[in-house]
Structure formats: structure tokens, C-alpha cells
C-alpha positions as CSV (number, residue, x, y, z in Angstrom):
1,X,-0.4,76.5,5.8
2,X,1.7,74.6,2.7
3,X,1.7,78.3,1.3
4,X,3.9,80.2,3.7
5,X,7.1,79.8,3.0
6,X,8.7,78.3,6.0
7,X,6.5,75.4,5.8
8,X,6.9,74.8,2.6
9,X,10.8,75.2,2.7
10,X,10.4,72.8,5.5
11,X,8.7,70.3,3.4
12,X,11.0,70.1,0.8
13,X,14.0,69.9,3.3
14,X,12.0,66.7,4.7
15,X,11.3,65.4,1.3
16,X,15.0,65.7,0.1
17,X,16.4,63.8,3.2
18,X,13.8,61.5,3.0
19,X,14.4,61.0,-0.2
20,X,18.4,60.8,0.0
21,X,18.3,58.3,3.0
22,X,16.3,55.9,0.7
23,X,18.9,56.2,-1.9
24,X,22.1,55.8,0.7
25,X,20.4,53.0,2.4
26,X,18.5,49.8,0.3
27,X,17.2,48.7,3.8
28,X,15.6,51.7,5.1
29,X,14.5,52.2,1.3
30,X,12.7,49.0,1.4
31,X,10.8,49.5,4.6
32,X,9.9,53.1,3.4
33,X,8.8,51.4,0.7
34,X,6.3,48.9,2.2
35,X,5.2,51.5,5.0
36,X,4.1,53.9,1.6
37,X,2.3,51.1,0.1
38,X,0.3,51.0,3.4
39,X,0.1,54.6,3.4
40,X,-1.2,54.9,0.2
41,X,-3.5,51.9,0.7
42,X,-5.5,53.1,3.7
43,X,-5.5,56.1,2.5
44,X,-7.4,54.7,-0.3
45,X,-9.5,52.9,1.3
46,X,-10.7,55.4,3.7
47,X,-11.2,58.5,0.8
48,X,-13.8,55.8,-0.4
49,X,-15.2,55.7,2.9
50,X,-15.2,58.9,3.8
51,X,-16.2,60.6,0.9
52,X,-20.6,60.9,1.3
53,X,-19.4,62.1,5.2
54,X,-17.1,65.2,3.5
55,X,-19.8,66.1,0.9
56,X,-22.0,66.6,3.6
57,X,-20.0,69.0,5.7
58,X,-18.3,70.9,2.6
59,X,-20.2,74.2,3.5
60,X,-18.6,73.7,7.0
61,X,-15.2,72.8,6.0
62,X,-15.3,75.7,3.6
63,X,-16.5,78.4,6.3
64,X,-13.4,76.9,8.4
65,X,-11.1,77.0,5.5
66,X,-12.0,80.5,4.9
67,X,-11.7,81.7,8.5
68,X,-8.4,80.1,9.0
69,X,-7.3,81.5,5.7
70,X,-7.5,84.5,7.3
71,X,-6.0,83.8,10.5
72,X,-2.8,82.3,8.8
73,X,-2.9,86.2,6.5
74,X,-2.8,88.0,10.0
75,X,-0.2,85.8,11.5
76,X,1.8,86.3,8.6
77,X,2.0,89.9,9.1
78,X,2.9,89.4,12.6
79,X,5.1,86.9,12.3
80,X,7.4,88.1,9.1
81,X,9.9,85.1,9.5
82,X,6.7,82.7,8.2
83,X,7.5,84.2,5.0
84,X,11.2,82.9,4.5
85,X,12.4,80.2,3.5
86,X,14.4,78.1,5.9
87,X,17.6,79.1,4.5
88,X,17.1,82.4,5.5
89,X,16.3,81.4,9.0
């Protein structure tokens, strides 16, 4: 999904308000601050945990990958505007 373009036009639209509004603001940048550390700490925390459950169910995850893969190609073709950027839009 990151790959089409929209999305990932999207993303980066996101990313450079995000980014921005923590510059502009020291307040805002300090809670976005503390609520990444979180992020980033249970995130950590649960890839530990997590990690015998997904090496168990990586020839599933793959299969799914695959077939979705291919369900995002033929939406693509149908749906031409998934392939510009949000400018464009």
C-alpha cells in the first residue's frame, strides 16, 4: 500500500505537518515527544514478544502478502488516480 503513490504522497504530507507543528509549537513538540517515546517503547516491547508467534505464521503472512499484492496491482489499473501524487489530485 506505501508504494502507490497517493499514499505515499499522503504520508509525506502527514509527516511534513507533523513535523512543522512540532517546530511552531515547543508544547505540542514536547507531548509529541513523550507520546513517541511511548510509541517507540511498546512497540519494542511487543516485537520481542511477538516475534516466535510471526515466525510461525510467516508462510501465511507471505501467501496474504502475495495475494494482496496483487489485489492492490488490479486496483491500481482500475483506479488510475492511486497512482498520483496528491498534488495532482
Amino acid at each position: 500500500v506505501a508504494n502507490l503513490s497517493l499514499v505515499s504522497s499522503a504520508c509525506d504530507v502527514v509527516s511534513a505537518a507533523y513535523a512543522s507543528t512540532k517546530e511552531r509549537h515547543p508544547y505540542l513538540r514536547s507531548v509529541c515527544d513523550a507520546a513517541e517515546k511511548g510509541v517507540q517503547s511498546v512497540t519494542e516491547a511487543t516485537a520481542s514478544c511477538v516475534q516466535p508467534v510471526l515466525a510461525t505464521l510467516e508462510p501465511h503472512v507471505a501467501a496474504a502478502s502475495e495475494y494482496a499484492s496483487k489485489g492492490l496491482d488490479k486496483l491500481g489499473e482500475k483506479l488510475p488516480l492511486l497512482q498520483k501524487p496528491v498534488e495532482q489530485l
